[in-house]
N, C-alpha and C positions, 0 to 999 in steps of 0.2 A: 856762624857755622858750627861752634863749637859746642854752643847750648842743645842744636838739634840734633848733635850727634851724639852727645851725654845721654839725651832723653831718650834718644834710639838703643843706645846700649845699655841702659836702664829697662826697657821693654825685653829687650833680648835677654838679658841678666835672668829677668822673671821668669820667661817662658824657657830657658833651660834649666831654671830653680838651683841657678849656680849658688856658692859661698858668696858672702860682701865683702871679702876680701880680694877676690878675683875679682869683681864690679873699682873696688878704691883700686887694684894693682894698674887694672885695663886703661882707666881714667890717668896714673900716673904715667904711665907709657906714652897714652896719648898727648899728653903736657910736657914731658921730657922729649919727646921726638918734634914736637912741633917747635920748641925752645931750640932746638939746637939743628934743626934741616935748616941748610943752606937757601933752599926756594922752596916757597909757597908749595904745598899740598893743590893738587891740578881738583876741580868741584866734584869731575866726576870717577875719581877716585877717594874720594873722603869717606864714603861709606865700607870700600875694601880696606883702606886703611884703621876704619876703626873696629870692625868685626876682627881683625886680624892681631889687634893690638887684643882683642877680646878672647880671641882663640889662645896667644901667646899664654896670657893670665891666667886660662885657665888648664893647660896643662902643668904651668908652674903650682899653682895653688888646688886642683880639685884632684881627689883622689880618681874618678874616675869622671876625665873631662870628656863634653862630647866631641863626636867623632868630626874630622875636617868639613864632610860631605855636608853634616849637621849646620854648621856654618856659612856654609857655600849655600845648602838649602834656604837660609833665613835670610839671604841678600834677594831671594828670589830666584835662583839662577843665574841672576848678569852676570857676578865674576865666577871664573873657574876655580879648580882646585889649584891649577897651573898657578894663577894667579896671587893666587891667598899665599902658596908656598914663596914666589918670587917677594910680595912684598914683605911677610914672613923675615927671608932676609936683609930684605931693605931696612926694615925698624931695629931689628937684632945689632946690624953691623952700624949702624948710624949711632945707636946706643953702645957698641962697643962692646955688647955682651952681658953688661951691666943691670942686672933686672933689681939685684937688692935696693928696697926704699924703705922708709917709715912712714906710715899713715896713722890719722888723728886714729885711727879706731882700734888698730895696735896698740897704740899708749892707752886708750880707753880699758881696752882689754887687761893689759897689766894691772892697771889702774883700780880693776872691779876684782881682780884676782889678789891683789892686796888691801883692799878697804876690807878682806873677809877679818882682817889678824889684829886691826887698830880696834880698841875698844867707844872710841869716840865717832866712832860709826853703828851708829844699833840700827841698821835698819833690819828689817824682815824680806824673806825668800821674795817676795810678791814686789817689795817697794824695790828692791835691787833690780828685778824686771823690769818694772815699771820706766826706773830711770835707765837702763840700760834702752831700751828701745824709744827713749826720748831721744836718748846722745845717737845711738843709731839714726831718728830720722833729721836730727838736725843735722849731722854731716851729709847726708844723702842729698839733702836741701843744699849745701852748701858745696854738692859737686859742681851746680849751675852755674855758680858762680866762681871765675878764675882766678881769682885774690886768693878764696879760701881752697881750692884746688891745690893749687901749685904752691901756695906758700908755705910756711913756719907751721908743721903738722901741731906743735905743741903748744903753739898757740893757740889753734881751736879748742888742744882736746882742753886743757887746761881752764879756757874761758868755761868749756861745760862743766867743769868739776867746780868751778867756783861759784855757778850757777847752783850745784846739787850742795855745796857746804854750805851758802846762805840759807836754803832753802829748808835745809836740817837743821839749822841755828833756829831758825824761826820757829820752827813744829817745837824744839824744844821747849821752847819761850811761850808757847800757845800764841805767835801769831800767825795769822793768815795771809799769806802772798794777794 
């Protein structure tokens, strides 16, 4: 149920052409609420539930998030606005109010905002893109699965930097991966 519902908020994510940190926030919510709700998520609330975890995320993180209606619109009509507010609550107070997390792509983030100052990193404007939107789609890949989800963010992000210093070790060295 989990994997269909990432993939669903992943399709939603695009077609309101949110930030990828509201996409990794919504995803946290959604792993933090189901870790800690006392009973099972009912099947056909699992989609009001994860638009709503998606709504939450992005008034927290988009400067200008869209509107409830917007939301309510992309379930199809089933749930109301009543609705999305009520569980709104539900996840809020289940969590305790708690939204602050750390995701693999925050420490990515620092992570490319400090390789600018090391001199042992010569890459160029283009190759820093390059591997930025690698490590972007290998976390996105790696929201399907609930291991790399929910666990040790610095684990991931770290395994990808260690991936980009071999991989710089070698160019230097003239070999090829």
């Amino acid at each position: 149920m989990r994997k269909i519902l990432v993939d669903w908020l992943v399709d939603v994510h695009r077609k309101f052409k949110l930030r990828l940190e509201t996409l990794f926030m919504a995803i946290n919510l959604v792993d933090r609420y189901m870790d800690s709700a006392t009973e099972p998520m009912q099947k056909n609330k699992f989609q009001l539930f994860g638009v709503t975890c998606l709504f939450i995320a992005s008034k927290y993180e988009e400067i200008y998030p869209p509107s409830l209606s917007d939301f309510v619109y992309v379930c199809a009509d089933t749930y109301t606005a009543d609705m999305l507010l009520e569980m709104e609550g539900l996840v809020l107070n289940q969590l305790g109010f708690n939204l602050v997390y750390s995701s693999s792509l925050q420490i990515l983030g620092v992570y490319g905002q400090q390789s600018k100052f090391f001199p042992h990193f010569r890459e160029t404007q283009r190759q820093r893109e390059e591997l930025g939107a690698l490590h972007a789609y290998t976390l996105l890949a790696g929201l399907q699965n609930l291991q790399l989800g929910v666990g040790q963010p610095e684990g991931c992000s770290f395994s990808l930097l260690g991936c980009q210093n071999t991989s710089q070790t070698r160019r230097r060295r003239g070999n090829r991966c």
